[in-house]
N, C-alpha and C positions, 0 to 999 in steps of 0.2 A: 170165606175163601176156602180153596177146596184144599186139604190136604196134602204135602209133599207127596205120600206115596201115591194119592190117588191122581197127582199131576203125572207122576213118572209115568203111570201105566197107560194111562190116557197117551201118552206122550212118545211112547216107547223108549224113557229113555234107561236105565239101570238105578236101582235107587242109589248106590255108590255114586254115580255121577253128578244126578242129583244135591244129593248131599254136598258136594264138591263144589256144585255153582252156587248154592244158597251158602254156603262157609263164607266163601270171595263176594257175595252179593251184601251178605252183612258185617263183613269187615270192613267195605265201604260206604257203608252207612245207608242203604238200601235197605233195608228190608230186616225189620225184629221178629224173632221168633217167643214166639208167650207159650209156654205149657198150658194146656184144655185141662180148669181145673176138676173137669167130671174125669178123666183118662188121662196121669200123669206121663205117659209115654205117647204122649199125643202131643207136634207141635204147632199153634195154631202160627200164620204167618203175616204179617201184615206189611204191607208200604209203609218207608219214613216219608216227609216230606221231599227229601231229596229222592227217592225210590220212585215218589208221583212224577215229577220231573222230568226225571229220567223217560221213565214212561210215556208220558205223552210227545218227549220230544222222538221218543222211537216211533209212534204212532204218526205223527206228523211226516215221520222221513217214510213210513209204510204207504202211508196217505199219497202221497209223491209220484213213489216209484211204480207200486201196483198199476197205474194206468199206462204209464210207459211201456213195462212188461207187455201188459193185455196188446199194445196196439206192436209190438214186435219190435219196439227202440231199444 
């Protein structure tokens, strides 16, 4: 998985804000952060089971809507 900061930037979002949403993402039990033991100021970030979940159930509602959009509903 790619990096916090290299998400932000790809992302445009600020890395403060960033940091912001993954705090609230792993407070609710989405998503642990592991330090990369080659660069301790590196955090590597992974899906819980419940983070997978989540996820797919957003990907299902995307799945959904995407074609509604396209056809102008």
């Amino acid at each position: 998985m790619k990096l916090p900061a290299q998400k932000a930037r790809r992302s445009g979002i600020r890395g403060a804000t960033l940091t912001h949403h993954l705090d609230a993402m792993e407070e609710r039990g989405l998503l642990r952060r592991q330090r990369d033991p080659a660069n301790r100021r590196v955090h590597r970030l992974t899906l819980t089971p419940r983070g997978e979940e989540a996820f797919s159930s957003m990907l299902t509602t995307v799945a959904d809507v995407v074609p509604m959009r396209n056809a102008g509903v």
